[in-house]
ZAMARGU-4260 file (C-alpha; in steps of 0.2 Angstrom, whole numbers, plus 5000, padded with zeros to 4 digits):
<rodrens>
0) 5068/4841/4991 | 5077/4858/4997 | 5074/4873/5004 | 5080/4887/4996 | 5079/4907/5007
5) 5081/4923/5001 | 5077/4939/5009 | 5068/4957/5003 | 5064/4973/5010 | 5049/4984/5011
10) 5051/5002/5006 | 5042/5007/5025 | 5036/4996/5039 | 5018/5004/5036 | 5017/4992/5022
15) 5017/4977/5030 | 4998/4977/5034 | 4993/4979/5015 | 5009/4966/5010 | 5001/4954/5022
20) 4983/4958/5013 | 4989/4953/4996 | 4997/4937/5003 | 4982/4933/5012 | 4973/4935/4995
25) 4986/4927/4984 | 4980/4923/4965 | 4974/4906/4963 | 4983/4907/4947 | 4999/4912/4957
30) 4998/4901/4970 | 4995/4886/4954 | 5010/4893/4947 | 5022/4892/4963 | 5013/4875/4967
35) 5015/4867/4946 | 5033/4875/4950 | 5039/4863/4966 | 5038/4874/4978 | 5028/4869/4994
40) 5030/4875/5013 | 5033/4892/5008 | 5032/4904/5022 | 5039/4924/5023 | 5043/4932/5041
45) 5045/4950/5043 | 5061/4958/5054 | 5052/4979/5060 | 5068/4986/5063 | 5076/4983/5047
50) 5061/4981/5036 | 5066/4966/5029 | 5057/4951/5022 | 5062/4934/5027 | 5057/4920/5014
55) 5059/4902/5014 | 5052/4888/5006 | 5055/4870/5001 | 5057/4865/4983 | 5055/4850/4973
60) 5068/4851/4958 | 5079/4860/4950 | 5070/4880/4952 | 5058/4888/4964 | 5048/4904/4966
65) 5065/4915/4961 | 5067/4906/4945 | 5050/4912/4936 | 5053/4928/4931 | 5049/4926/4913
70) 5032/4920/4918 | 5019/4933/4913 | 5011/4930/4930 | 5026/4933/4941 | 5030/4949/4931
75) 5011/4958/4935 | 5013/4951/4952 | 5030/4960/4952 | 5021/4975/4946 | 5007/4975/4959
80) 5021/4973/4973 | 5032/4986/4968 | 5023/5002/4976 | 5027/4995/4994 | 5046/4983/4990
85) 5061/4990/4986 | 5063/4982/4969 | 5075/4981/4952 | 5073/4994/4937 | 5059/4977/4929
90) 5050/4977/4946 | 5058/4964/4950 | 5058/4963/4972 | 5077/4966/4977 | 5077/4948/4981
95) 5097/4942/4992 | 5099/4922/4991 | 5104/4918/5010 | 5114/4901/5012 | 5110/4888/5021
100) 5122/4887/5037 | 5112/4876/5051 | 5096/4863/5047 | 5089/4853/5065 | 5076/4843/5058
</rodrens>
């Protein structure tokens, strides 16, 4: 198992109530997809001075949650997202890979 973290932004910190609403109430076929996919433990923080969305999860495999794009699921779950992330020209969140520098376990 690894961890994998990558970080995005929201377009304003009012969002973060109504981003934390449609995580609270995450589609079951979603949250199937992420689970069919590997990935477990997967937690995202929020940083209110510079807007930015911290994620990190474990994975199981080769992929995780950034490697299903191409899933139809993913893409309308982009689409729903995108009024309140700052995202690519597909909706796609503007998503950064952050390595992996220290791990106390």
């Amino acid at each position: 198992m690894t961890r994998a973290a990558f970080k995005m932004k929201l377009k304003n910190a009012s969002f973060i109530d109504e981003y934390k609403r449609r995580h609270d109430e995450i589609w079951p076929e979603l949250r199937v997809l992420l689970t069919e996919a590997g990935v477990s433990d997967y937690s995202i923080f929020f940083d209110q001075e510079t807007l930015t969305l911290f994620a990190v999860q474990k994975v199981s495999g080769d992929g995780g949650s950034q490697d299903l794009g191409r899933n139809p699921i993913v893409r309308k779950w982009w689409d729903y997202m995108a009024d309140i992330m700052e995202t690519e020209e597909d909706n796609a969140p503007v998503s950064i890979p952050l390595p992996e520098v220290f791990h106390l376990e």
